[in-house]
Each structure stands twice: as C-alpha cells, then as structure tokens.
N, C-alpha and C positions, 0 to 999 in steps of 0.2 A: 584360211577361213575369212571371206569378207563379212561384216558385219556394216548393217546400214542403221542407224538411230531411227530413222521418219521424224517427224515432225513433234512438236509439244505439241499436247492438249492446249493451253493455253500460256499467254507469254504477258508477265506482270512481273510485276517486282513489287513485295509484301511490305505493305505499309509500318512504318514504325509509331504505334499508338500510344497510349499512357498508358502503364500500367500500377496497380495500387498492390501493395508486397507489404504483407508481418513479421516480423521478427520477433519471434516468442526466447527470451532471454537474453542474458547478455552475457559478451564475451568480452575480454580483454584489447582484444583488438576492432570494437564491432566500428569502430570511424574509418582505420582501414576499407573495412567492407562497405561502408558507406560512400566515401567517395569511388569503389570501383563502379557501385552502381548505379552513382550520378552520372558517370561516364556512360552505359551501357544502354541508360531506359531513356526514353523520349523524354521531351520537355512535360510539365503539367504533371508530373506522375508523382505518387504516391508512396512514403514508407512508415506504415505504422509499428511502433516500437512499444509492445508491449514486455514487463519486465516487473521486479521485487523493488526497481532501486527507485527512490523519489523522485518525483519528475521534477523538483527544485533541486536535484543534487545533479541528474544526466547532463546538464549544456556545461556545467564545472567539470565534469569528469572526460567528455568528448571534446573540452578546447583543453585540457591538458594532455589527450591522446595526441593531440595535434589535427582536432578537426578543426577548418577554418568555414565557418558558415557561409563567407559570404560568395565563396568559391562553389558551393552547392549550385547547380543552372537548375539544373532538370527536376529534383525531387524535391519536396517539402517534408519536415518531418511532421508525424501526428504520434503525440504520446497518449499510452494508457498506463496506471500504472494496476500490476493486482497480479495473482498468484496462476503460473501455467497448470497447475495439475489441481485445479478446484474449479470444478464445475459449471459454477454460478459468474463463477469471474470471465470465462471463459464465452459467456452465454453472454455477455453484455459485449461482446463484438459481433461485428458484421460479418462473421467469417464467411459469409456466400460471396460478396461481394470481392475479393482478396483474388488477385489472378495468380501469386504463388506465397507459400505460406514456407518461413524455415524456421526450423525449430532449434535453436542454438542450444550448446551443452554448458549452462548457464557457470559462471567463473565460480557462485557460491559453492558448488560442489566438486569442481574442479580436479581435487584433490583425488577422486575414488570416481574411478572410472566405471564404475561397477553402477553406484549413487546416479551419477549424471545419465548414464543408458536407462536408468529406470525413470526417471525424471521426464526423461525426451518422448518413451513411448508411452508412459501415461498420459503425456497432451498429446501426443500423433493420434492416439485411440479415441480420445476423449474431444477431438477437434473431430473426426470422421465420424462416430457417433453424434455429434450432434449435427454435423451437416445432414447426415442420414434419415434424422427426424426431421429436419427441418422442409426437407423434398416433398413430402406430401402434403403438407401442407400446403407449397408453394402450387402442385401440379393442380390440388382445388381449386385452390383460388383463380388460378388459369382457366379453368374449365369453368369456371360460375360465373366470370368478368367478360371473358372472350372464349366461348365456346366452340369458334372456329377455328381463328388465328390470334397472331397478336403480334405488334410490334415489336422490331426483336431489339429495339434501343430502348426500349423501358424499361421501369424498374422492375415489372412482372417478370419479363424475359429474363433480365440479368439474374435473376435470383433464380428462378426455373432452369439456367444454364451454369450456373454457379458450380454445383458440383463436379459436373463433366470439365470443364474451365481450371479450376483450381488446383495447382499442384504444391504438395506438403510433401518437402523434403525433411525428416528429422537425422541432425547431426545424432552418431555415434563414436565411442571411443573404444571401445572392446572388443577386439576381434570375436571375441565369444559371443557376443549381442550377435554377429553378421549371423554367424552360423543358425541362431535363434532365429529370427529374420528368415533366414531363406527357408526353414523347416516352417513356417507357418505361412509362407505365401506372403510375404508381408516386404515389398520390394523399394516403401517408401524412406528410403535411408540416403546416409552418406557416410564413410568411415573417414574423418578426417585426416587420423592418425597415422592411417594405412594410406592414406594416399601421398604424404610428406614422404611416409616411408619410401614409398616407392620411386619418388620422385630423386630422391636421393640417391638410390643404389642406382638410378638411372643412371645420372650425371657422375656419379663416379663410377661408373664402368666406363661411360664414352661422355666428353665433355661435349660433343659438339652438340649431345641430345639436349643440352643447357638452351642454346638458341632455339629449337624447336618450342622445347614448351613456354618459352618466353613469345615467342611469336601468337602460340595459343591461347595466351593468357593476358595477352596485354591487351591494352586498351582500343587498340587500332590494328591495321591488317587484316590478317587470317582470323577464322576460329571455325571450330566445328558448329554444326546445326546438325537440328532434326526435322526436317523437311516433310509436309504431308505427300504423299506417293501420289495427289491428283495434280502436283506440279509438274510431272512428269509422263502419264502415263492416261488409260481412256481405263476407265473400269472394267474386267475380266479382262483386258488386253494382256496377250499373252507373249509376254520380251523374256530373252537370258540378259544377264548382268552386266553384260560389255554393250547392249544396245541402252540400257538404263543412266553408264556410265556416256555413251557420246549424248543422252540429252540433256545430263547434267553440263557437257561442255557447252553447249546450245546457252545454258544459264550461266556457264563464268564458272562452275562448280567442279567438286571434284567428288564423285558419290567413291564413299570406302568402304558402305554397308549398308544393312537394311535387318530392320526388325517384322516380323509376320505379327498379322492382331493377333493371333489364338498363340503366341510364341512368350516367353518370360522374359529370354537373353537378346539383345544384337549378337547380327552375325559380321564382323568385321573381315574383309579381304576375305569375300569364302569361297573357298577353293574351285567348286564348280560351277565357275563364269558363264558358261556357253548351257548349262541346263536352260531351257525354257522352262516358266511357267506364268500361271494368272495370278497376275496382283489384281489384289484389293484396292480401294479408298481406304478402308481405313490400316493398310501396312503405310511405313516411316520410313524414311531414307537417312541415312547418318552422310553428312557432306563437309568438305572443307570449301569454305565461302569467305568474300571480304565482309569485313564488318560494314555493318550497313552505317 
C-alpha cells in the first residue's frame, strides 16, 4: 500500500510566549517543581503560589528545600497567601487571567488521602464555578465596549478567552476519587500516586524503560505534545493515520495518536491506520517532539 502525506496546510513553528501558572497548595517538594518549570516556560513568565503558609515563612522554607533564587531565569514568583477551599479568598485572584492552574494536594493534610482528595475538588469546583460566573459578565461588557470586534491583546479579550485558555489540573491521591472522577465526567485530575506506581513496575520489569522516561521528562530533547490538528491537516480534509503520521515527519515529529473533540480518551497507536476519515480543527494530535 503506498501512502503519499501531501503537503501541510501551513509550515511555522509555534512560538514560546510567557505564560502566568497558580499553584493552589503546597507540597513538600514544590522548589523541585519550580525549577523544572523555570526550565520549560519562556522568559517573563509567571508563578503565582497561592497557599495557608506565611508569605514571611515560604523564601525560609524554599532555600532550605534547596531552591536557589538566583538560578530562577524564566519565572518570577508572586505570592498570595489565604485559604483554597473558601470562597472569598479564592475571588480575590485573577483566575481568568492564569493559562494553567494546578491544584496541589496541600502537605497539611497529607497524611489522609481521603482529606487531601476532598480538599483538591472543593477548589477545582469552586475555581470553575467561579470562572463560570465570571463569563457573562465579561461577554457584556464585550458586547457594550465593542459591539463588533475587539482586540484580541486586551484585557477585554484576555478575560473573554480566559475560560477556554485555562487549564486546572487537580492533584489526587486515591484511586477511589479516579473512579469518582470518571463516573461524574469530571476529567480535570492527575493521580500522582498511580503514576510513581506505575513508573516503577515499569522499570522493574525492563530497566531499559528507565532511559525512556527520562528522556520524556527531562529538561531537554524529546517530550510529548498536544498539537492542534490545523498544523497538519485542511478542515474536513479527509487522511487515514499513516498519511497524518508522514506530515508529522514533514514537522520533525512523531504523531502516536490523536483524540476526536466529541471523544473523552486519546487513542494511542490505534490499530486501524489506513481507515480514512474527516478531521476536524478542533481534534489534537498526541506527538513526540524536541523540546523547543
């Protein structure tokens, strides 16, 4: 069977911007996760650290974690300090503005895994509720300033796109919360604990899977993305998956999968390559890429 790619729709390579990121709690290792993501996000960018503990006690706690400040290039920190699962405290940030929001499974409760799951999805709910409310308002005000258009670099725009923009990951510890989770449609998670796990039976079944996810996870080389499907393809244009994958090479890439919009899951490596059908703009390509 020959297979021909054709051509990309268009050929760029996606700018790395700044981006502004919250951290709703804290963890035992959060300088850890701070420098990997000095490493990761452009220059200018932003990590707001909101949390219980005094903003005179966090720069004592993060230089005896071993964070060195002056090694930070990329991100600036900005503290708040006030409670994730109360309302009012919650309302006094900017959350429209935040291009991904993670909800950490805060050390104070640490101990009860059970405690800490309930903690995470009271602010995941309680952050999505109020962006929720906050969308109409913004779309008035769009319609009563600029009733046609509007600059998409203002603050109208940024706040009118806010929600679609923003992604809120909340950590969990409980297998049983996942299970909760996927019975309610509610696919904004991460399972930390199950993912160590897994990592682990990995490497000890085959060590060589050690360098794999190291390559995945480190700071430079490889890593996966999620790629919009208009970097590859024309709208209704109708490709099977080996024509998808030669124009991934076209970009340097390696497509492993793809998710459909009206779909829950990715489909990874799926079986039936050579079906045709029409992609959308808005299905997502899963790809192995160099770090930009």
């Amino acid at each position: 069977m020959q297979v021909y790619g054709g051509h990309l729709p268009r050929d760029f390579t996606i700018p790395k911007s700044p981006e502004k990121i919250l951290f709703c709690g804290w963890r035992r290792d959060i300088e850890d996760m701070i420098m990997v993501l000095d490493a990761f996000l452009a220059p200018e960018s932003e990590l707001w650290m909101f949390n219980e503990v005094p903003e005179s006690d966090r720069e004592k706690k993060l230089i005896d974690g071993g964070l060195d400040f002056i090694r930070l290039e990329n991100i600036s920190l900005v503290h708040r300090e006030g409670n994730a699962v109360i309302r009012r405290h919650l309302e006094s940030l900017p959350l429209e503005s935040f291009d991904s929001i993670l909800i950490l499974a805060d050390e104070s409760v640490e101990d009860s895994a059970m405690q800490a799951d309930s903690r995470s999805l009271a602010t995941l709910l309680l952050i999505r509720d109020i962006q929720a409310r906050r969308l109409p308002f913004k779309e008035a005000m769009v319609s009563r300033i600029h009733p046609v258009s509007f600059f998409q670099g203002s603050w109208i725009g940024e706040m009118q796109q806010a929600s679609d923009k923003s992604v809120i990951i909340s950590e969990i510890l409980d297998p049983r919360t996942k299970n909760l989770l996927t019975m309610s449609k509610i696919s904004d998670y991460v399972l930390s604990n199950e993912l160590v796990s897994m990592a682990l039976a990995m490497v000890a079944e085959d060590r060589q899977i050690n360098d794999v996810l190291e390559e995945l996870f480190a700071e430079e080389g490889n890593e996966m993305q999620i790629r919009s499907s208009d970097l590859y393809l024309r709208e209704e244009e109708e490709l099977n998956f080996y024509e998808i994958i030669l124009r991934g090479r076209q970009r340097k890439e390696i497509v492993i999968g793809y998710r459909l919009a009206d779909a829950e899951r990715a489909v990874i490596n799926p079986p039936a390559k050579d079906a045709r059908r029409k992609w959308s703009y808005k299905d997502v390509f899963i790809v192995i890429t160099v770090k930009d």
